[in-house]
C-alpha positions as CSV (number, residue, x, y, z in Angstrom):
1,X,133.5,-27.9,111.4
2,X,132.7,-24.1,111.9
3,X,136.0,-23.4,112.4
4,X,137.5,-25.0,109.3
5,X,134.8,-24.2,107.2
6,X,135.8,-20.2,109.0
7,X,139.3,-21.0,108.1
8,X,138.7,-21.7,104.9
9,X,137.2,-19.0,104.2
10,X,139.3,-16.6,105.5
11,X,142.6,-18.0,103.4
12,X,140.3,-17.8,100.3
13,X,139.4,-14.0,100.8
14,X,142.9,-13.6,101.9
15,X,144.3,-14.6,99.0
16,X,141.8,-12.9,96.8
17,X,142.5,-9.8,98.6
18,X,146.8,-10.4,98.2
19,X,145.9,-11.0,94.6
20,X,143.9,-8.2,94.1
21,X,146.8,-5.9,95.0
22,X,149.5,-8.0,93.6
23,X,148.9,-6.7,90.0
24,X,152.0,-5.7,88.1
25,X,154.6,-7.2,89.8
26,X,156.3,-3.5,90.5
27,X,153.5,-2.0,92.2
28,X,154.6,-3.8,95.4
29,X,157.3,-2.0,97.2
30,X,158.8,-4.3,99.7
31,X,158.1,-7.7,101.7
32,X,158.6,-8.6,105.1
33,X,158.7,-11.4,107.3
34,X,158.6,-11.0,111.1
35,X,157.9,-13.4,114.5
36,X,157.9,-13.0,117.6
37,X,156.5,-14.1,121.3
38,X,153.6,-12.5,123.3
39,X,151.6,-12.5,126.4
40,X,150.0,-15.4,127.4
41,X,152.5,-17.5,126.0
42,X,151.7,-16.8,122.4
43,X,153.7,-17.1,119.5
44,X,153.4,-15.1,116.4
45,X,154.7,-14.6,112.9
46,X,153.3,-12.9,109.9
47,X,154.5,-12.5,106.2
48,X,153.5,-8.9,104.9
49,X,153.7,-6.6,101.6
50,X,153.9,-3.2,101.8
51,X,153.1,-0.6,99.5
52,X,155.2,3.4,99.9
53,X,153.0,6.1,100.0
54,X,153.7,9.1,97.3
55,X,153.7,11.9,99.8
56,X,156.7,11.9,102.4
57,X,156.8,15.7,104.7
58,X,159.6,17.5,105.6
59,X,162.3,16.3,103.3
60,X,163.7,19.9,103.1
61,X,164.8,18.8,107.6
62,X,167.4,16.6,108.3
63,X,164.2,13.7,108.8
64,X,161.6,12.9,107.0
65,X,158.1,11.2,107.7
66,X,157.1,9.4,105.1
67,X,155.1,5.8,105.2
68,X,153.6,2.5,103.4
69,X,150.5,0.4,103.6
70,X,151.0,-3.1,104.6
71,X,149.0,-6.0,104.2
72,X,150.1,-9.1,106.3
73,X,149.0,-12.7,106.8
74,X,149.9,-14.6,109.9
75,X,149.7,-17.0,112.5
76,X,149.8,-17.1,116.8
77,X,150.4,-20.8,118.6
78,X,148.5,-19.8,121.7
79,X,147.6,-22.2,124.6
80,X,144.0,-22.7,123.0
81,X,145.3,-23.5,119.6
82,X,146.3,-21.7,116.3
83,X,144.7,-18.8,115.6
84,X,145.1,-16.8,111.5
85,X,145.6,-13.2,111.8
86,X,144.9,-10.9,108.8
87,X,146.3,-7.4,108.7
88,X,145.8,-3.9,106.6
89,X,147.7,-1.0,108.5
90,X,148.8,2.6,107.5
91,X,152.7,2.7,108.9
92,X,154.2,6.0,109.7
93,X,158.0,6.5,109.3
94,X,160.3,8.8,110.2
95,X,163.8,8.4,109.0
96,X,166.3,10.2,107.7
97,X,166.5,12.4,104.5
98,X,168.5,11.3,101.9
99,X,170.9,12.9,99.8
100,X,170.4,12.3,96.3
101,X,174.5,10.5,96.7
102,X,173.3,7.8,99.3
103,X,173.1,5.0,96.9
104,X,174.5,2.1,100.4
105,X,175.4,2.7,103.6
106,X,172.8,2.6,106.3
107,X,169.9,4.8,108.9
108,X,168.1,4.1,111.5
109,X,164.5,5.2,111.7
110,X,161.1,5.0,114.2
111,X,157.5,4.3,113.1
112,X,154.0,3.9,114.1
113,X,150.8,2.7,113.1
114,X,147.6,1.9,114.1
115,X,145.8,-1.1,111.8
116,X,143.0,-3.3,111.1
117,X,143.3,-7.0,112.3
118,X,140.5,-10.2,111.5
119,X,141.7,-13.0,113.4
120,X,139.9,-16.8,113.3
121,X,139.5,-17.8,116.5
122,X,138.6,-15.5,120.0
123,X,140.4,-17.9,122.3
124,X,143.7,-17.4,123.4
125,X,143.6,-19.2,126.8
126,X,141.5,-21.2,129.1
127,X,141.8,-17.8,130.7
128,X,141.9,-15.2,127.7
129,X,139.3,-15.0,125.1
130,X,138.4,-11.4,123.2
131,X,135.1,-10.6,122.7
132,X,135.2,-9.9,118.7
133,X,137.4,-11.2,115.7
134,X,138.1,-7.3,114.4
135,X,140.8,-6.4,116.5
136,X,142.8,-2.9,116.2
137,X,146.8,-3.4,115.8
138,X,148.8,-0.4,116.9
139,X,152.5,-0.8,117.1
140,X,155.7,1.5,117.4
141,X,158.7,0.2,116.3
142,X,162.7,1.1,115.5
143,X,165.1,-0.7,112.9
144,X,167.5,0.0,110.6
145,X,167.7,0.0,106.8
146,X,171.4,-1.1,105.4
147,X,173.2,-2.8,102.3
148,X,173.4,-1.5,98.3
149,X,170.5,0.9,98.0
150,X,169.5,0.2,101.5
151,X,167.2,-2.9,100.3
152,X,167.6,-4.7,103.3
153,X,165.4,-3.3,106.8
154,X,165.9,-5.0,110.3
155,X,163.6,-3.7,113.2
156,X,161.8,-4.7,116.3
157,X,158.1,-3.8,116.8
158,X,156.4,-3.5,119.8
159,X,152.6,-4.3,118.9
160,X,149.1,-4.2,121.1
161,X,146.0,-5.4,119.8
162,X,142.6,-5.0,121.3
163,X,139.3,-4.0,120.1
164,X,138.9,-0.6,121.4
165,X,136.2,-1.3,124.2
166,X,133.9,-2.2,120.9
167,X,132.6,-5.5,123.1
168,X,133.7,-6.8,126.4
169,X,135.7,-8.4,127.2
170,X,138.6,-6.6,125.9
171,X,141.6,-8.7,127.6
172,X,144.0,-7.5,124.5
173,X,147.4,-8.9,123.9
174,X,150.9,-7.5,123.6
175,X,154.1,-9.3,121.1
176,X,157.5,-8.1,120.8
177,X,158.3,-8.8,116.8
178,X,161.8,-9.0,115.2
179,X,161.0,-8.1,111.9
180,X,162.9,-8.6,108.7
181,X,161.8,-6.3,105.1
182,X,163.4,-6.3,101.6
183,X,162.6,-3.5,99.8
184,X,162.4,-3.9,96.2
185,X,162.7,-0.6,94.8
């Protein structure tokens, strides 16, 4: 009962919170969808929207580090059950600049981040169980952005989560994500 009643909860505040930002339509910059597998024979896949920061550095080089906010919501199938995971990380990209002519055509580009995660459940396994629901999410990744206006984004993520040493035990996890974004700009 607790943990439905948690559950609950946690979609209602997650939705609140996706609604909150949703506001105009425009305001969000992209969404994504990505899944994937980890350790402990846990599967993993998470919807997201993302949200370009103003500032980008070094445009004046041949690549430029820019970057977005994402919010995600998700879900692991791990050998203890389901378990929802809820997402707000600062992303770090470093791609190359554009020429104000590069309407299509496509680049390749490498980012990092380090998020905030609140998952449901603790258990992963009869054998794996973290010590707090606030995990931190970092992740590097590589991808590449192609079609008209480069709209479409393909990459793969490599992704840790843990909490830090905040509590023990700290067992962590590790998923390799294929990751699909449309930008809507």
């Amino acid at each position: 009962m607790k943990k439905r009643l948690f559950g609950t909860a946690l979609g209602a505040w997650t939705t609140s919170i996706l609604l909150s930002f949703a506001g105009p339509a425009a305001a969000v910059d992209g969404i994504s969808f990505e899944a994937g597998s980890g350790s402990v024979s846990t599967d993993a896949w998470r919807a997201g929207l993302q949200w370009r920061w103003d500032r980008r550095w070094f445009e004046d080089r041949a690549w430029s580090l820019g970057g977005y906010w994402e919010l995600q919501l998700g879900q692991w199938s791990a050998p203890a059950g389901t378990i929802a995971d809820v997402s707000l990380t600062p992303v770090f990209r470093l791609e190359p600049s554009r020429s104000p002519g590069q309407a299509s055509g496509h680049s390749y580009y490498i980012e990092a981040a380090i998020g905030f995660h609140l998952l449901s459940g603790r258990r992963v396994s009869s054998r794996r169980k973290f010590s707090t629901r606030f995990q931190f999410g970092d992740h590097v990744g590589v991808g590449v952005r192609f079609g008209e206006r480069r709209r479409h984004d393909l990459g793969v993520r490599l992704q840790h989560l843990s909490n830090a040493n905040i509590d023990t035990p700290n067992p962590g996890i590790n998923f390799v994500l294929l990751r699909y974004q449309l930008h809507l700009d």
